[in-house]
py3Dmol code that shows the C-alpha trace and the ligand (Angstrom):
import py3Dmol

protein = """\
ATOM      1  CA  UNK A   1       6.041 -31.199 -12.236  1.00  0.00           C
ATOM      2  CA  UNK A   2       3.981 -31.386 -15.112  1.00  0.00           C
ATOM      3  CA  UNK A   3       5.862 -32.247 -18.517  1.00  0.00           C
ATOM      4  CA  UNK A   4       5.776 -29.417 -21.059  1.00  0.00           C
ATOM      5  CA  UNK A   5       4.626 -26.492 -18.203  1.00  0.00           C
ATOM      6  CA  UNK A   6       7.208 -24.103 -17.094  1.00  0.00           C
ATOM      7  CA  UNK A   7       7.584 -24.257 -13.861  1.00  0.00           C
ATOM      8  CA  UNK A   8       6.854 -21.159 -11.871  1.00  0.00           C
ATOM      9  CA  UNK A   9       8.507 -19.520  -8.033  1.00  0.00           C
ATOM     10  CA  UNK A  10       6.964 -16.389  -6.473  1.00  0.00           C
ATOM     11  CA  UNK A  11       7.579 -14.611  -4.157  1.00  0.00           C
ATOM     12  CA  UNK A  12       4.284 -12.784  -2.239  1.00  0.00           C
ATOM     13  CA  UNK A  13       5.797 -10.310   0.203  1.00  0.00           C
ATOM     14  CA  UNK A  14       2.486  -9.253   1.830  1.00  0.00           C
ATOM     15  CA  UNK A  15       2.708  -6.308   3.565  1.00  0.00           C
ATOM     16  CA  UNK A  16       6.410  -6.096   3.605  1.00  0.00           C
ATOM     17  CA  UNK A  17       9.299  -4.297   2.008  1.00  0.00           C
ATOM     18  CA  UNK A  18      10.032  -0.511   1.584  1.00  0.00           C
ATOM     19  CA  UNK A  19      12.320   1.561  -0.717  1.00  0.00           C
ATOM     20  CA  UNK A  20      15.340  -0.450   1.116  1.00  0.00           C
ATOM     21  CA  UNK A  21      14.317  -3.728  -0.056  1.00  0.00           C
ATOM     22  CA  UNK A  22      14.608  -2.881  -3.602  1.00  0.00           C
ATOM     23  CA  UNK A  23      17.766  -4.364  -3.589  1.00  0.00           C
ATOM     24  CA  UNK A  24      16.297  -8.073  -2.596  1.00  0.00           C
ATOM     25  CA  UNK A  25      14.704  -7.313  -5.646  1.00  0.00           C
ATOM     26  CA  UNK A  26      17.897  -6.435  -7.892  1.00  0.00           C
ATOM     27  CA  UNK A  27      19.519  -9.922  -6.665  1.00  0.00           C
ATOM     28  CA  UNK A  28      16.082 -11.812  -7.503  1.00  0.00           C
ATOM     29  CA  UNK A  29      16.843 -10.225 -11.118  1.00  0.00           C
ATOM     30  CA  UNK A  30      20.598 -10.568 -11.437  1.00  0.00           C
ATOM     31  CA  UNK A  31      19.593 -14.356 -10.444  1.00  0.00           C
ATOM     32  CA  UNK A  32      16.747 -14.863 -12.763  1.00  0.00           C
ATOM     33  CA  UNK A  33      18.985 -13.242 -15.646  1.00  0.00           C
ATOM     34  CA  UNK A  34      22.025 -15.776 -14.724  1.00  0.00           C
ATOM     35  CA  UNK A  35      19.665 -18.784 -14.850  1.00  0.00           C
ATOM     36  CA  UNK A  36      20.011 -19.525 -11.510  1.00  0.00           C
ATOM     37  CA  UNK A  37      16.469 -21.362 -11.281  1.00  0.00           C
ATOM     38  CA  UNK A  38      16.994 -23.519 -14.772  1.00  0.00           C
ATOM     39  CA  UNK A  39      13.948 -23.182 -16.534  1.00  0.00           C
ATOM     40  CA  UNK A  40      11.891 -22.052 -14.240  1.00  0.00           C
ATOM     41  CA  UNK A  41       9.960 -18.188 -14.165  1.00  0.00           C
ATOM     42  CA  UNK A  42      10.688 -16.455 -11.252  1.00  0.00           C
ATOM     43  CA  UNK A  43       8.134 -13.607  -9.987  1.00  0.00           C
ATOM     44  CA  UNK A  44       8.013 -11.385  -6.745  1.00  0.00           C
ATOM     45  CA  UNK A  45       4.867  -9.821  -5.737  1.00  0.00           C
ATOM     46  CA  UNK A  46       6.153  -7.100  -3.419  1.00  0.00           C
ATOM     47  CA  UNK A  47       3.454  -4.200  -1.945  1.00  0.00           C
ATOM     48  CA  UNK A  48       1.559  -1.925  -4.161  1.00  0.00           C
ATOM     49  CA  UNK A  49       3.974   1.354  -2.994  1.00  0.00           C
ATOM     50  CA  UNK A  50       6.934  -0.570  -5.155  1.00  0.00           C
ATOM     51  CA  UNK A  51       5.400  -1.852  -7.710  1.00  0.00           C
ATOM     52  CA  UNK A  52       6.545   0.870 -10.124  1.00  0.00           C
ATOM     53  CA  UNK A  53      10.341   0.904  -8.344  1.00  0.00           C
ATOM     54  CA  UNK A  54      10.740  -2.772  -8.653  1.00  0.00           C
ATOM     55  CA  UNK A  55       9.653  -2.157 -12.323  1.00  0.00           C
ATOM     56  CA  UNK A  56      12.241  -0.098 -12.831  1.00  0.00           C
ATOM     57  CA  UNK A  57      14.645  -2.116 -11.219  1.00  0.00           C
ATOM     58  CA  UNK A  58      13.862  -5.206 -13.170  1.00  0.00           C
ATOM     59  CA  UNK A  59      13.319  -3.429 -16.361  1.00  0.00           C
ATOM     60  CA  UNK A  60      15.143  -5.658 -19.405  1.00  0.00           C
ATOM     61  CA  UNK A  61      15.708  -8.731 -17.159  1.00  0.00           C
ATOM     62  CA  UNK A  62      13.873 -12.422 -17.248  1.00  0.00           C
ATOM     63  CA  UNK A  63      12.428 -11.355 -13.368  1.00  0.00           C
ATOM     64  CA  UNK A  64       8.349 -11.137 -13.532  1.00  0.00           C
ATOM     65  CA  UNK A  65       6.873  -9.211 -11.307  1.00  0.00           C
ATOM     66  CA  UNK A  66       2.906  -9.216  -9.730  1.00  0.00           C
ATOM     67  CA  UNK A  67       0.669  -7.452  -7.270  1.00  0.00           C
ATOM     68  CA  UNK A  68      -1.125  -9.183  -4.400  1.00  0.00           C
ATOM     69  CA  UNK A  69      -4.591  -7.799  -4.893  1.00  0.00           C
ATOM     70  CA  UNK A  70      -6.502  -5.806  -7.438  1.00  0.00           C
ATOM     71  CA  UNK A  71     -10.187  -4.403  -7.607  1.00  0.00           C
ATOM     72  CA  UNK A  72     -13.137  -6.017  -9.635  1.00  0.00           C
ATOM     73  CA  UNK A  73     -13.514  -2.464 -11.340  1.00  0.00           C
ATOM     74  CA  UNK A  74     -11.333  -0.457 -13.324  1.00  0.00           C
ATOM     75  CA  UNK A  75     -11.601   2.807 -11.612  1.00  0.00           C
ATOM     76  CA  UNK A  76     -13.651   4.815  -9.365  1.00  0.00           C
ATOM     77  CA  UNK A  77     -15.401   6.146  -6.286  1.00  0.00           C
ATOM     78  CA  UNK A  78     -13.434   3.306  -4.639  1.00  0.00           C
ATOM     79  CA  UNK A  79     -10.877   5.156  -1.557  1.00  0.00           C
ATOM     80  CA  UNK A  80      -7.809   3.135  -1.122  1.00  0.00           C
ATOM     81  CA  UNK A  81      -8.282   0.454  -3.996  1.00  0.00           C
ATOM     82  CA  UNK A  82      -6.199  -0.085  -6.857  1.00  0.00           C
ATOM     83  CA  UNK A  83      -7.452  -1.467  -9.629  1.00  0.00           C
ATOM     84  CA  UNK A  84      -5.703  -3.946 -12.316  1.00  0.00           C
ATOM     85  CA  UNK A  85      -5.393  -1.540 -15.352  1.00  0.00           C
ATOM     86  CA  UNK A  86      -3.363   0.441 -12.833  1.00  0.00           C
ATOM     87  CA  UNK A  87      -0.937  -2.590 -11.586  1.00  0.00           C
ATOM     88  CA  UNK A  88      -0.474  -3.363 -15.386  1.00  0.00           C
ATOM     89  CA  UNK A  89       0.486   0.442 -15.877  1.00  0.00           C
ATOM     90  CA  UNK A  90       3.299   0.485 -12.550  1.00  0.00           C
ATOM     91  CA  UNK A  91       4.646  -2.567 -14.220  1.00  0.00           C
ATOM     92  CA  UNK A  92       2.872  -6.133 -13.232  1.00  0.00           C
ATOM     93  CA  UNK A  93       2.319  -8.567 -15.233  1.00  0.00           C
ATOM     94  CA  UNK A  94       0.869 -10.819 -12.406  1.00  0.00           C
ATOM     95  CA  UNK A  95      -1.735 -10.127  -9.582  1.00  0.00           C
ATOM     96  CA  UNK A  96      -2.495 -12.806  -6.982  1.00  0.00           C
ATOM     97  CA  UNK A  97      -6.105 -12.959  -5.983  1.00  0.00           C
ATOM     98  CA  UNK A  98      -8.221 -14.785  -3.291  1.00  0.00           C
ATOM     99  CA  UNK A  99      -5.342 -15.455  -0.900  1.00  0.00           C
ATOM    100  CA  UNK A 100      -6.712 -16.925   2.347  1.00  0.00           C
ATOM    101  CA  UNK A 101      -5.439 -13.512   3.958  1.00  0.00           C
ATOM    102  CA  UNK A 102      -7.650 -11.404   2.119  1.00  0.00           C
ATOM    103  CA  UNK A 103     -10.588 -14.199   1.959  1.00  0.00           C
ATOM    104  CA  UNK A 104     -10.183 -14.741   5.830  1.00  0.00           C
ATOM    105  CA  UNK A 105      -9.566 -11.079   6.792  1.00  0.00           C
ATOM    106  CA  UNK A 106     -11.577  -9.100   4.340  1.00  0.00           C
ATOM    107  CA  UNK A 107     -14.162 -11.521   3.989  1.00  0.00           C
ATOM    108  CA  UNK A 108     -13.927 -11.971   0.388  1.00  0.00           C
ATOM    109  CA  UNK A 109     -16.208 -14.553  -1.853  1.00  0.00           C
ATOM    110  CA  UNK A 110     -15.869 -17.054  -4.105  1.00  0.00           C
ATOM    111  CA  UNK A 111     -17.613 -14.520  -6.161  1.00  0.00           C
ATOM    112  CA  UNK A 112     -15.619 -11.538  -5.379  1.00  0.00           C
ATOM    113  CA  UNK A 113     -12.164 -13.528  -6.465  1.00  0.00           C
ATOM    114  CA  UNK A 114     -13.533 -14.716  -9.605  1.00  0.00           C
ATOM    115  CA  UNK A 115     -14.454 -10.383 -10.835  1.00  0.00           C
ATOM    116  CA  UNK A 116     -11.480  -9.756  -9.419  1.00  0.00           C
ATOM    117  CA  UNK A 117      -9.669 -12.298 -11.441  1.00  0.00           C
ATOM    118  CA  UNK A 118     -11.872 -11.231 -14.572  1.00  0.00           C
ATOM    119  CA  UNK A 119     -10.338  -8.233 -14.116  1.00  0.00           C
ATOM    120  CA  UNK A 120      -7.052  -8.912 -14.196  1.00  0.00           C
ATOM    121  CA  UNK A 121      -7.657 -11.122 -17.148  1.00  0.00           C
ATOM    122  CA  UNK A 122      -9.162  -7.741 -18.951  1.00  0.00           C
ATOM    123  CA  UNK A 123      -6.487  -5.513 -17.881  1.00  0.00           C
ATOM    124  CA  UNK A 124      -3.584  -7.765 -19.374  1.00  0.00           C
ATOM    125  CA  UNK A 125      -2.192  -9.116 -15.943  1.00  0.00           C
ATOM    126  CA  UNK A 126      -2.145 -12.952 -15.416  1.00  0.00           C
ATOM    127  CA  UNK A 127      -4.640 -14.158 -12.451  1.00  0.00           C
ATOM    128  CA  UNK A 128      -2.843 -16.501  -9.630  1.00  0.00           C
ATOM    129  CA  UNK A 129      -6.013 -17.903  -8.082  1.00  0.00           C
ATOM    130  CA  UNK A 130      -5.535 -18.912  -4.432  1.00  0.00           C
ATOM    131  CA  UNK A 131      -7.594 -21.592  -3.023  1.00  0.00           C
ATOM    132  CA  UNK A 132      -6.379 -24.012  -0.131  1.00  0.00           C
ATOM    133  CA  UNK A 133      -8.790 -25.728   2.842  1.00  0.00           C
ATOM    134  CA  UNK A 134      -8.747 -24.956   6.926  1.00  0.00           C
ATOM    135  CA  UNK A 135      -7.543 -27.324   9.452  1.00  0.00           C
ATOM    136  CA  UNK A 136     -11.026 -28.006  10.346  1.00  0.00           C
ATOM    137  CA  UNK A 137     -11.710 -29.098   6.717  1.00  0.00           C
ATOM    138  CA  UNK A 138      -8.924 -31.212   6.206  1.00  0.00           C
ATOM    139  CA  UNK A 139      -9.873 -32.915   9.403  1.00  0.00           C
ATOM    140  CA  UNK A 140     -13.296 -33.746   8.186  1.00  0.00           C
ATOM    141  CA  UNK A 141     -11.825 -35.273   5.034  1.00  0.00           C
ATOM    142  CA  UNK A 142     -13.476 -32.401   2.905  1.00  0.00           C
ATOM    143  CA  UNK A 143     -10.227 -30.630   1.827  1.00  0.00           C
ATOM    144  CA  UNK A 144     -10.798 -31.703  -1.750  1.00  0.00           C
ATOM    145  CA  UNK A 145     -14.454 -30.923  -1.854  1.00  0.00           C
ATOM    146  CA  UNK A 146     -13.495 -27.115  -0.521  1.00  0.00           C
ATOM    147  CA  UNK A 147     -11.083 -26.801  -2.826  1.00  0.00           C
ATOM    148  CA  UNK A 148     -13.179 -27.955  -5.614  1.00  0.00           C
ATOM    149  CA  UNK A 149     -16.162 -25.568  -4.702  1.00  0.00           C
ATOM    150  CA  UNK A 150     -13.400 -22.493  -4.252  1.00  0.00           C
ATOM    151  CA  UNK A 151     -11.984 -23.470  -7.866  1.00  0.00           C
ATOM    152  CA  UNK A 152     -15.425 -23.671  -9.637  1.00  0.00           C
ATOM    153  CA  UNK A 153     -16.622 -19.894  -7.874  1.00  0.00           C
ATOM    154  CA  UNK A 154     -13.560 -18.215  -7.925  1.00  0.00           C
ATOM    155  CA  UNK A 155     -11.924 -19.110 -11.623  1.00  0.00           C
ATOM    156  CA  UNK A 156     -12.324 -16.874 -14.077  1.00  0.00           C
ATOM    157  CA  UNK A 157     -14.310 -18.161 -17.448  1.00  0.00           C
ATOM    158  CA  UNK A 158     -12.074 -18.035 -20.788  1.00  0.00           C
ATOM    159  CA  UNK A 159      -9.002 -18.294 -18.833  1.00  0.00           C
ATOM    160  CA  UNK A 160      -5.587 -20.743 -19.674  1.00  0.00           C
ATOM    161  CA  UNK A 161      -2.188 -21.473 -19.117  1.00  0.00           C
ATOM    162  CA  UNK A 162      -1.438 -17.758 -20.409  1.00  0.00           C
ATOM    163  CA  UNK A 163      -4.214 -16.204 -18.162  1.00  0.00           C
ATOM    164  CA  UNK A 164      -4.390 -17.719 -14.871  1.00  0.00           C
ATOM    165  CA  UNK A 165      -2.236 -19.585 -12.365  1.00  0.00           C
ATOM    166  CA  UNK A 166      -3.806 -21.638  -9.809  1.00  0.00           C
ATOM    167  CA  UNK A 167      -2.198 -21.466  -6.162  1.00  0.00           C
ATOM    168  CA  UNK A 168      -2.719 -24.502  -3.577  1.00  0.00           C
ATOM    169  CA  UNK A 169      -2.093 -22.937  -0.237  1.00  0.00           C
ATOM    170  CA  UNK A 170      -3.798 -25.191   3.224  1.00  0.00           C
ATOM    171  CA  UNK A 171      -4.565 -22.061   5.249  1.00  0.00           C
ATOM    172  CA  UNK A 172      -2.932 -23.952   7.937  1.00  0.00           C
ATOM    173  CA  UNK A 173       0.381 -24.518   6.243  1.00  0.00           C
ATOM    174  CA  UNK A 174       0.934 -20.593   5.419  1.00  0.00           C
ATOM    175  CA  UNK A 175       3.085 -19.278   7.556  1.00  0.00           C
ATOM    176  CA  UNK A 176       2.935 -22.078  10.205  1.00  0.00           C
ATOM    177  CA  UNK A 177       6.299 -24.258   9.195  1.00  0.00           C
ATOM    178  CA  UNK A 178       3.614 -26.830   8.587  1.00  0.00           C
ATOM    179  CA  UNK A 179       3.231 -28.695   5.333  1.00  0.00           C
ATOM    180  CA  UNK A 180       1.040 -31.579   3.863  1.00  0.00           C
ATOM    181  CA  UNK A 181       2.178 -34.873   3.613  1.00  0.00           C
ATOM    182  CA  UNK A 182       3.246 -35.371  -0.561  1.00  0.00           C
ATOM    183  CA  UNK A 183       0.566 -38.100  -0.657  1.00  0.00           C
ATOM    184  CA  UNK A 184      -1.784 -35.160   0.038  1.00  0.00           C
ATOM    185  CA  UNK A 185      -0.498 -32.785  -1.851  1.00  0.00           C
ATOM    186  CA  UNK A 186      -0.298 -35.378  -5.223  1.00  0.00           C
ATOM    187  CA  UNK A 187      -4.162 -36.143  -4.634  1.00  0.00           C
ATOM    188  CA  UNK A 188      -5.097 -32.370  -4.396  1.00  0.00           C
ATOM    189  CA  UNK A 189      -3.045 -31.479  -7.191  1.00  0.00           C
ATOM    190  CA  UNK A 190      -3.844 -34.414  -9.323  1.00  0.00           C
ATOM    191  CA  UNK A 191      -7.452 -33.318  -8.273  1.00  0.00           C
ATOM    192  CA  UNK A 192      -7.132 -29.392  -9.579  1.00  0.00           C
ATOM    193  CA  UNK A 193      -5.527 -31.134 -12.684  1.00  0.00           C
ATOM    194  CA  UNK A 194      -8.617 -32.961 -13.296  1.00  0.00           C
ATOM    195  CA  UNK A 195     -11.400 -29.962 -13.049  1.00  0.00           C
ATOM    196  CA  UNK A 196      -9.176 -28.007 -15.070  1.00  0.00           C
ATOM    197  CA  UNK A 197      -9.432 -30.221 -17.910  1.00  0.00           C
ATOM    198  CA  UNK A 198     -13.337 -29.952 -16.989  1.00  0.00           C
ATOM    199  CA  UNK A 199     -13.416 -26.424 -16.408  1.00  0.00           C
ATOM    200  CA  UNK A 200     -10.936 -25.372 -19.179  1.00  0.00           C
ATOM    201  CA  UNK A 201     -10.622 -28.132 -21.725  1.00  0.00           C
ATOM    202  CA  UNK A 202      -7.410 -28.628 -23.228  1.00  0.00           C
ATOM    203  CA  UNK A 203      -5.735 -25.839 -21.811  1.00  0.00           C
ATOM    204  CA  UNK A 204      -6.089 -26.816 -18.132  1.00  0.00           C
ATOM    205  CA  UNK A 205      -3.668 -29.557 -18.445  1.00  0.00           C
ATOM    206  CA  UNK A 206      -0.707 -26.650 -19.215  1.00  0.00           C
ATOM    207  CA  UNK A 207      -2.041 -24.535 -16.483  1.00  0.00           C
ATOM    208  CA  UNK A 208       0.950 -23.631 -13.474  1.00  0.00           C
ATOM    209  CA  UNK A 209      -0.267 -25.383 -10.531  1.00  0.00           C
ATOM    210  CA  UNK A 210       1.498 -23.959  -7.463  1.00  0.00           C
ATOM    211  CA  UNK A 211       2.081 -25.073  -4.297  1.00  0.00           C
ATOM    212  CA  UNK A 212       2.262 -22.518  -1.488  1.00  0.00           C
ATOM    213  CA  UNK A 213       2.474 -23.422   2.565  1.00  0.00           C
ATOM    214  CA  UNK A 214       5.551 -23.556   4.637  1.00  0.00           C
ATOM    215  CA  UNK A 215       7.622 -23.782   1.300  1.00  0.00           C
ATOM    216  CA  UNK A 216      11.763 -23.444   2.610  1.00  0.00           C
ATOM    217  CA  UNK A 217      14.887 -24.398   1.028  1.00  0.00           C
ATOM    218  CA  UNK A 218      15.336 -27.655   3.279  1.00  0.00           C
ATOM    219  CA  UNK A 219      11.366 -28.922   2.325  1.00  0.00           C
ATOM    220  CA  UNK A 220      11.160 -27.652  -1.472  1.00  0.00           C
ATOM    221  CA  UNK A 221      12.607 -30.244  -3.167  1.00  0.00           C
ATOM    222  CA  UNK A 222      10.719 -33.013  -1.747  1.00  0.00           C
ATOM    223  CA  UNK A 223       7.469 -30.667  -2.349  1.00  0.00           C
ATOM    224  CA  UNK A 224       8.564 -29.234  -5.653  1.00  0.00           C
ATOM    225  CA  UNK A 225       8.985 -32.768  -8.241  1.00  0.00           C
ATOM    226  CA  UNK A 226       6.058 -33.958  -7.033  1.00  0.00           C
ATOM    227  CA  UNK A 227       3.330 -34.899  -9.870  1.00  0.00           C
ATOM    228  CA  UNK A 228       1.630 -31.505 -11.065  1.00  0.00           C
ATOM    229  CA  UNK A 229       3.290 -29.485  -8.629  1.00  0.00           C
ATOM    230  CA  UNK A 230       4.403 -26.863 -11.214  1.00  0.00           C
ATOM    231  CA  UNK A 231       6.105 -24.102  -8.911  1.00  0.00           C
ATOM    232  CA  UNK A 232       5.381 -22.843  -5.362  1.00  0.00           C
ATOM    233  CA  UNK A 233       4.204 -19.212  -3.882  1.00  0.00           C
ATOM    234  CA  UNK A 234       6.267 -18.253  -1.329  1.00  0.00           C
ATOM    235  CA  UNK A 235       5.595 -16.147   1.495  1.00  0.00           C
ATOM    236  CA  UNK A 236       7.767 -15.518   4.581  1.00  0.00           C
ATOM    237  CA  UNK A 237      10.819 -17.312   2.542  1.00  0.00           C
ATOM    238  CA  UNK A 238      10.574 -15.073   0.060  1.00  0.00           C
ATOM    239  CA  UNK A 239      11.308 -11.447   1.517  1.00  0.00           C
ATOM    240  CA  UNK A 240      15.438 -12.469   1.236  1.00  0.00           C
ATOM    241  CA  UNK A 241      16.950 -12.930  -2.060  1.00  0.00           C
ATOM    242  CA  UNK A 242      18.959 -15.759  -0.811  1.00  0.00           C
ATOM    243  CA  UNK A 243      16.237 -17.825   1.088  1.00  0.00           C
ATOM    244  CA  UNK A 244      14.029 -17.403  -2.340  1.00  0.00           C
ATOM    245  CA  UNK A 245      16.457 -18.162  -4.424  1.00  0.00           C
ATOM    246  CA  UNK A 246      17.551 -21.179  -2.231  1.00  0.00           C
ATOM    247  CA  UNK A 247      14.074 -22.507  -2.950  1.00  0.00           C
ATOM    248  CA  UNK A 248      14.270 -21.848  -6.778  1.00  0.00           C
ATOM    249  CA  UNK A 249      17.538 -23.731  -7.299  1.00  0.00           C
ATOM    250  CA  UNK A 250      15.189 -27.102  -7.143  1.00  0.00           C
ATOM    251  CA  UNK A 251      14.657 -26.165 -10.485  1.00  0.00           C
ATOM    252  CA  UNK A 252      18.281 -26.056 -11.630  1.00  0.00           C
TER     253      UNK A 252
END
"""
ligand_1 = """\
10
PEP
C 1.642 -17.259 1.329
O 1.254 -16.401 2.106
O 1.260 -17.250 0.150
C 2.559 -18.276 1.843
C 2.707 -19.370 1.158
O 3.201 -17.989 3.018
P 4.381 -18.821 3.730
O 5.317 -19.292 2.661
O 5.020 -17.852 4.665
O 3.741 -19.974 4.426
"""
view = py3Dmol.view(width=600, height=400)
view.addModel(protein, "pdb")
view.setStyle({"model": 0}, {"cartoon": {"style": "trace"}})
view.addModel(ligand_1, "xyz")
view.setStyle({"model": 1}, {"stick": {}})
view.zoomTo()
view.show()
């Protein structure tokens, strides 16, 4: 945790969740609106086809609610995109961009991430930047170097702790049950704290730094209070209300 930062839980569904999930949504809400994580912001980021239903659902209420990708251009000759004036318009207020899914699978850039988190910064939405090292480059000892190089392509200039969230997510802790030792996770965090003061000034030490990886209600707590560790993104353990909010009661 970082003293003074709100801490921050969301929930990334992926590509999961139809009409019938809504009503994960609704307890997320009726949660959020009881306090049920203390302090802390809760967000879910469920698939572009609910974005405007979960808006509705969650109109009023202290639940936040993002999109998991966004286009570098506002609109278009661009079949099947969606671009981040039109999330902002369905309802988000958040977009996550440069998960390892979409850099891995879609083979997107440092570069790519960064317009793409330009353009969420234009379009109103708040950026959660996702950068996070292979197995490979842990086991060379170059985690923090990767992570470093991802940061300095893919952040977006003129952003702060308003603007842009940064996400730490090992590619080899998502959806694995596998997580990083806290030693490991306090040096790469204290790390991103550091080059956000570089890259930022001032305003990087406010910025949310999230953890994301393997995050569950029996491993959050220990993962959670560590130094910098301002929140986690939450994949698999976030599609259930209860399993979520399990997670978000560290903060209570
Ligand atoms: C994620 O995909 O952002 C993630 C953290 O997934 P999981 O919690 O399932 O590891």
């Amino acid at each position: 945790m970082t003293p003074g930062v709100r801490p921050f839980v969301a929930g990334n569904w992926k590509m999961n969740g139809v009409f019938a999930s809504l009503g994960e949504i609704e307890a997320m809400r009726r949660a959020a609106d009881a306090g049920e994580a203390g302090e802390a912001e809760l967000a879910v980021c469920p698939p572009a086809t609910l974005l405007a239903q979960a808006a509705w659902k969650i109109r009023g209420g202290k639940l936040s609610l993002g999109a998991q990708d966004c286009h570098p251009e506002p609109s278009g000759a661009f079949t099947g995109d969606i671009s981040a004036p039109m999330l902002k318009d369905a309802g988000a207020t958040y977009v996550i961009v440069g998960h390892s899914e979409r850099r891995t699978l879609h083979y997107e850039t440092d570069a790519l991430v960064r317009a793409k988190a330009e353009a969420a910064l234009k379009a109103g939405l708040t950026a959660i930047v996702c950068v996070g090292e292979t197995k490979e480059e842990r086991q060379a000892g170059d985690a923090i170097a990767v992570v470093t190089r991802q940061l300095k392509g893919s952040l977006p200039p003129g952003g702060g702790p308003d603007s842009v969230v940064v996400s730490y997510e090992p590619v080899w802790a998502i959806g694995t049950g596998l997580t990083p030792t806290p030693k490991d996770v306090t040096e790469m965090h204290g790390a991103i704290r550091t080059l956000l003061g570089e890259i930022y000034g001032p305003g990087g030490s406010k910025l949310r730094i999230l953890y994301g990886g393997s995050v569950k209600p029996g491993n959050c707590r220990d993962l959670l209070t560590l130094d910098n560790v301002d929140g986690a993104l939450i994949g698999g353990a976030s599609l259930k209300a209860a399993e979520f909010l399990a997670i978000a009661a560290a903060y209570r």
